[in-house]
N, C-alpha and C positions, 0 to 999 in steps of 0.2 A: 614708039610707045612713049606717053610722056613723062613715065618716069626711069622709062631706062637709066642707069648707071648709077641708083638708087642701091642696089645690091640686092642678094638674094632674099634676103628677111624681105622682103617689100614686093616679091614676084606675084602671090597671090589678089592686095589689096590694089598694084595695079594694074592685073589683069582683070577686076570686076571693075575700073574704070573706066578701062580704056574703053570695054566692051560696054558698059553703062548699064550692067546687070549683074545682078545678085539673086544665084539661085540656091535656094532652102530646099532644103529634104523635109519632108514633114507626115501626118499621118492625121487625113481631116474627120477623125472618127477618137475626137477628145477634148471634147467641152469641157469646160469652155475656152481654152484656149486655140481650138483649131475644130470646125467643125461644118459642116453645108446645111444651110437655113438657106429656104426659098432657089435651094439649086445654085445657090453661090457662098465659097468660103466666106465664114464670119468668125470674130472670136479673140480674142486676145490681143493674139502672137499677131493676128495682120495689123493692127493697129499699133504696135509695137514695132515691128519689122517697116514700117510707114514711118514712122519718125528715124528709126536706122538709113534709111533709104532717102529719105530727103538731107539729112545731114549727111549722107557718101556722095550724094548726088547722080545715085542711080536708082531705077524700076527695082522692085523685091518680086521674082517667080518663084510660086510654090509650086514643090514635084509631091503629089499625094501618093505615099505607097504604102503597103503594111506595115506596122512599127517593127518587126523582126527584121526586115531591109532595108531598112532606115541606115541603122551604124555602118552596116557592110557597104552598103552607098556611100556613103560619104567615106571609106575607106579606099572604095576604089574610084573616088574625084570624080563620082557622079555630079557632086553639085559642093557648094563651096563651104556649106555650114548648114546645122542641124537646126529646125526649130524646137519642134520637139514639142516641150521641149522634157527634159531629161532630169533623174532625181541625180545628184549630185553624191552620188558614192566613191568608196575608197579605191575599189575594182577599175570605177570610170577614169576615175583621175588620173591612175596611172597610164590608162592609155591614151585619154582624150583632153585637150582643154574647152575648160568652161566657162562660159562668160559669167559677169555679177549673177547671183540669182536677183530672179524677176517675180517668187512666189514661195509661202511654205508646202513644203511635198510631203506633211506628215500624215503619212497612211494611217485612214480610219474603214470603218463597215456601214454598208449600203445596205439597209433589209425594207422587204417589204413595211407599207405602211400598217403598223396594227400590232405586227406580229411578236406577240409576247412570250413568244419562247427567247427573242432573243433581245435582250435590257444592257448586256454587256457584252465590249467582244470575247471574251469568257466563252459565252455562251454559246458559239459556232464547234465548240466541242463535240464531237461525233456527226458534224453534220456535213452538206454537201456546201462548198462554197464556190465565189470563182474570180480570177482575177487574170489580167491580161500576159501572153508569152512574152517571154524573155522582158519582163518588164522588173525594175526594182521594186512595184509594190507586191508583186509575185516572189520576189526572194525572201522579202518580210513577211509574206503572209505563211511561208513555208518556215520559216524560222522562228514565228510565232505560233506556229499549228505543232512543233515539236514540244512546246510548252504544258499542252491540252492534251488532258486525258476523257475518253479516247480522243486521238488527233482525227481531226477535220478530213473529209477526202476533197481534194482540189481538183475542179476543172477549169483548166489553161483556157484563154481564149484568141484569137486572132488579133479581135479588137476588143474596147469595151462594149462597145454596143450591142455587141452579141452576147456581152455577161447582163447587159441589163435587160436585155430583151428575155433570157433564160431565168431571170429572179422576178422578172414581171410576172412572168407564166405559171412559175412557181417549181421550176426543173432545178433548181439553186434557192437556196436560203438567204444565201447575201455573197455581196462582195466587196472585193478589198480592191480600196485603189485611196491616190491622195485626198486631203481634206478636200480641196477647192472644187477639183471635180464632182466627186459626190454631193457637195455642199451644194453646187449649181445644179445639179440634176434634183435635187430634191426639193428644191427651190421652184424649178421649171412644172413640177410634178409632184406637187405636195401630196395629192388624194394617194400615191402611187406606193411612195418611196418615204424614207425617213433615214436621218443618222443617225447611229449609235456612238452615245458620248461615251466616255474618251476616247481618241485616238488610241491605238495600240502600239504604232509603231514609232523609232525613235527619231528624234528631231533633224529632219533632214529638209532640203533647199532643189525647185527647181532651178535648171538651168539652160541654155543653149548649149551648141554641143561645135567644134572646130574640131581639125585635126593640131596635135602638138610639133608636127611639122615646123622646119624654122621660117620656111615661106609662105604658114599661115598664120605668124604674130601678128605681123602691120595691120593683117584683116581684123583679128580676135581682140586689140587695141583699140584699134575704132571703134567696134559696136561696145566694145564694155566701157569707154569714154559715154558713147549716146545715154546705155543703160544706164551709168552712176551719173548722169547730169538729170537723169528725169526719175531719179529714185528725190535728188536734191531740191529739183524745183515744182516736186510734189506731181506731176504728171504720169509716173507711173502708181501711186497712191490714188489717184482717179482711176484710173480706168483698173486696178484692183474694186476698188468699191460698185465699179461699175458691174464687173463680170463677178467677182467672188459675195458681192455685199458689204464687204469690211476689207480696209487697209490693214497690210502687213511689213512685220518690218521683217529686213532682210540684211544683211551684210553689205558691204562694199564688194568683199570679196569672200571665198570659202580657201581656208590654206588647207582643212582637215577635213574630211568628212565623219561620219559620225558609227558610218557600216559599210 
């Protein structure tokens, strides 16, 4: 191996050399950063994960699987690092590292286009909503539904698409998930969909997702080198404007999270 005698901090980044591959856990059912148009992933994260990949000097393979088997994957060294990618909580932190965030993850509401019951997210009060399992904008949404008299009834979903396919129908009122997301679907689907201003939830950051393993630094080093060079020389500011509409600023790094 060509970095043998490197030491063990360094086992991870050069076992994705040696082999010349970098594989990502991810879940292609979350536009716009990961998602199948025309029967091939498109979206963000691959465009992202392409500039990581040419700078490691390896192929980036995506593994698509439900986002509840995502973490547990990557804990048992399915694959080398998460795309995700993931909201940047206090819960996460302690047990995962995260690369720079690459996007704001401030959980706002998805409703029907029109529908005038609902002007604020207030207004999901007694009603049916729904946001995705085991996800941080699903802990918000429950921690904001406590707020609401009477509180909202939640339906969990696999994926998003399954919330938005259930709020198109008209089976759900709306749902919760981060700005960008909803922002791009309502965008894609104006006749459809619309957001509800303001956001409700409190100021928080996506991320990528590594294990805090000491033999996955040298890997989680690198990519967060790539991301803070292309946050710097405006390239990751493009291709935000490209997929969300608008540039977002973001940290270099997150030491706190915010929930």
């Amino acid at each position: 191996m060509a970095f043998a005698g490197l030491g063990h901090a360094e086992d991870l980044l050069a076992k994705v050399k040696a082999k010349g591959e970098l594989t990502v856990g991810t879940e292609l059912q979350f536009a716009p950063f990961d998602f199948i148009e025309d029967g091939k992933q498109a979206g963000m994260n691959k465009e992202i994960f392409a500039e990581i990949g040419k700078d490691l000097g390896v192929k980036v393979t995506f593994l698509d699987l439900p986002w509840p088997s995502v973490l547990p994957g990557l804990e048992a060294g399915k694959f080398d690092m998460v795309a995700g990618p993931a909201t940047i909580t206090k819960a996460r932190m302690e047990r995962y590292r995260f690369t720079s965030p690459i996007a704001d993850a401030t959980v706002a509401i998805l409703k029907k286009k029109g529908d005038g019951s609902i002007t604020k997210p207030q207004d999901i009060a007694g009603k049916k909503v729904g946001s995705g399992k085991a996800t941080a904008q699903l802990a918000q949404l429950q921690e904001f539904a406590k707020t609401l008299s009477p509180e909202p009834t939640i339906q969990e979903y696999i994926d998003f698409s399954q919330s938005y396919a259930d709020l198109g129908a008209g089976r759900i009122v709306a749902v919760a998930n981060s700005l960008p997301n909803i922002a791009f679907l309502a965008k894609q689907k104006p006749d459809v969909f619309e957001v509800v201003e303001p956001p409700f939830g409190k100021p928080v950051y996506f991320g990528f997702i590594g294990t805090k393993a000491e033999d996955a630094k040298s890997l989680m080093d690198a990519v967060d080198k790539v991301i803070i060079a292309m946050k710097h020389d405006g390239r990751l500011a493009a291709l935000q404007k490209k997929w969300f509409g608008t540039a977002m600023s973001t940290p270099d790094y997150v030491t706190e999270a915010s929930f």
